[in-house]
N, C-alpha and C positions, 0 to 999 in steps of 0.2 A: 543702918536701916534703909531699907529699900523706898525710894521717892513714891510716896500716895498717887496713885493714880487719879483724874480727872476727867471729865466726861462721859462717865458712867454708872450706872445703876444697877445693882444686886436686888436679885427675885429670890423668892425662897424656892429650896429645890426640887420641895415635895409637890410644887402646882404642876410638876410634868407627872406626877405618880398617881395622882390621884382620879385618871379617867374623865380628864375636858378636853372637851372639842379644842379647836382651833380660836376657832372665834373666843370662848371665854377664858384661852388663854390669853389670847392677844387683848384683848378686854382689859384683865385683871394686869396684865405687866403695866401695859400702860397708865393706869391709876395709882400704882407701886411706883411708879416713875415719878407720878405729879407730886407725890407727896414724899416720895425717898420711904414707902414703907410704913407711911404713915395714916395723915389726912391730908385730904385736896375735895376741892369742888370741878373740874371738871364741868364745861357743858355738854349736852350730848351730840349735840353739831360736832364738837371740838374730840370727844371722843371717837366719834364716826369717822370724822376725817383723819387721825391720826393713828387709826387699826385699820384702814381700808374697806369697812362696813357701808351699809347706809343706817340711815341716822334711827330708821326703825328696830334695824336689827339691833343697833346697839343698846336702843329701851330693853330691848329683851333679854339680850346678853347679860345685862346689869340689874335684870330683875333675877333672871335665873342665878347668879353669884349671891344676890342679897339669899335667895333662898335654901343655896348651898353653906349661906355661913361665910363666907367668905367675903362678903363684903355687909357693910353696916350705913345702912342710907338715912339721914336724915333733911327734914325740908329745914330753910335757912328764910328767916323772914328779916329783914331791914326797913327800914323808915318809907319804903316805897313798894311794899309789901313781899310779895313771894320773888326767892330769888333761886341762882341754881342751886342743886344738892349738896350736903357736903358726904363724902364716903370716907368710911374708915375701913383700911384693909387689915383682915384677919391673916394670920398665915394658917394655913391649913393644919398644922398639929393644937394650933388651939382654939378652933372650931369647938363651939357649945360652951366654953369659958369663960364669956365675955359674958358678962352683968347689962351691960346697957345695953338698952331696947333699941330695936332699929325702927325705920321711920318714926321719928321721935321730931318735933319742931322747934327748931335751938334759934336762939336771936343770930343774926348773922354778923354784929357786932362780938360776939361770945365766940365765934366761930374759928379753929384755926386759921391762921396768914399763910402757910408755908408753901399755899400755890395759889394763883388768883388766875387762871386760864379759862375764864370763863366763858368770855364772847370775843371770839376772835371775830374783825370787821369780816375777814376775807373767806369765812367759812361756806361753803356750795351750798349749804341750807340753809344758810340766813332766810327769813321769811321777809321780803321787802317788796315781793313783786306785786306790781297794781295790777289792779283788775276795775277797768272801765265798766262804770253801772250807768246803766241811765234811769235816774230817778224818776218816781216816780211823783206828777205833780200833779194832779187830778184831784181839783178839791172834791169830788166825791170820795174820795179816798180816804179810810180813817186811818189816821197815827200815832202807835201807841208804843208805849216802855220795850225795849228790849229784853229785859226781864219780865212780861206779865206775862210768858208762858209759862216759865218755874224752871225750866230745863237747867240743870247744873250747870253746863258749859255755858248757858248767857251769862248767867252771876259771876262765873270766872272772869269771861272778858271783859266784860263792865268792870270789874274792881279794878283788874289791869289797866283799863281806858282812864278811870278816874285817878288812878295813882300817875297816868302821864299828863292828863290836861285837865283836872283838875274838878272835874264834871261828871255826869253819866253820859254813855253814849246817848246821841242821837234820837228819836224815838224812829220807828220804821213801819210804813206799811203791813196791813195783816197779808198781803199778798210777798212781800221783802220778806217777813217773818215765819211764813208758810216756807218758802224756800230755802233760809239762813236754816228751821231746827230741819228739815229733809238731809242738810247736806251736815249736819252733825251728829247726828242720828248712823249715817253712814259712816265716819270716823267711827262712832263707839259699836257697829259691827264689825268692825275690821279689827277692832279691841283695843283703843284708845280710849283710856282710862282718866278719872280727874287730873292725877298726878303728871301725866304727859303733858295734858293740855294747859298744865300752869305752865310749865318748862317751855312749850312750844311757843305759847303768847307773850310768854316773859321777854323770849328770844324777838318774835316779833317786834313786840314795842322799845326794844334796846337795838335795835335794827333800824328802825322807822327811818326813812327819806324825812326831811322838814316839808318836802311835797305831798308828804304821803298824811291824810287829816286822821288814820287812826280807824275809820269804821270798819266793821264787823267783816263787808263782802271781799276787800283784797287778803286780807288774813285765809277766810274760808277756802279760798281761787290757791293758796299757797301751798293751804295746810294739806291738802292732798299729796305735792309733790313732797313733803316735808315728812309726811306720815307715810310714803309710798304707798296711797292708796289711790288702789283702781277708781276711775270716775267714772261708773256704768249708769 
């Protein structure tokens, strides 16, 4: 019998037949990689950087495979709340078979082992980079909850914030707050979705400098180049 080969990873053959671009095929091999064909959580920094993408296109690529069937996304929660995804790869002949529902929200203790590549330190999107604010200290200045405008994306980062230090963010000027939903507002015309911006903050606060206190505006200042979105 011939010595097993090592180092290597088998794809199914039908992903070159079935009419995908470039990109989701290099997408799909490489999550067939993390998991041998299986399941893997993959981040999407870690996906971007290991297809040659940026870290945008790869939300997309892996959204479009979710909706060819082809891949099966679910969020993964642990004791420190939202973590990365886990994906199960479909093979193409048995597309529409599968029983279980995608985005589905599984404990991440329940979660397969068989890849744990999640945040690599040295990923080019890591979100870490500060952004120098000068506060504002004007006791005519009213300051309030970060969450008292409602906007989904504050509750996001507050839950995140408190699942790292243990508190809610900050409270922040209505002038800070005018600003912070402007420049989120603008993410979700670019079409950043809740589901990204859990992934994105995740990554942030699994990132964080010990210098860096966690508030809202170096995140914002990041998330741009993070989301590749124009800052007009």
């Amino acid at each position: 019998m011939a010595p097993k080969r090592k180092n290597f990873f088998t794809g199914p053959n039908a992903i070159f037949e079935i009419g995908l671009n470039p990109y989701q095929i290099a997408v799909y091999l490489y999550i067939s990689r993390c998991g041998n064909n299986a399941s893997a959580f993959p981040s999407f920094p870690t996906i971007a950087e290991k297809t040659g993408m940026g870290v945008r296109k790869a939300k997309d690529v892996v959204s479009e495979l979710v909706e060819m069937g082809l891949l099966e996304r679910q969020h993964r929660y642990g004791e420190k709340g939202r973590e990365s995804n886990l994906y199960k790869v479909i093979e193409p002949e048995l597309r529409g078979a599968q029983s279980a529902p995608s985005n589905e929200e599984v404990s991440a203790s329940h979660a397969p082992t068989l890849v744990h590549d999640m945040h690599g330190g040295s990923a080019p999107h890591a979100l870490y980079k500060e952004l120098s604010i000068n506060n504002i200290r004007d006791k005519d200045k009213r300051y309030i909850a970060l969450t008292s405008d409602g906007h989904p994306f504050l509750h996001i980062y507050d839950l995140h914030y408190k699942n790292k230090f243990g508190k809610s963010h900050p409270d922040v000027s209505e002038e800070q707050l005018h600003d912070i939903i402007s420049r989120l507002e603008h993410l979700q015309d670019y079409g950043v979705d809740e589901d990204q911006l859990h992934d994105a903050v995740y990554e942030h606060f699994n990132t964080l400098p010990e210098s860096n206190d966690g508030k809202i505006f170096a995140f914002l200042h990041a998330s741009f180049r993070y989301f590749e979105v124009r800052n007009e």
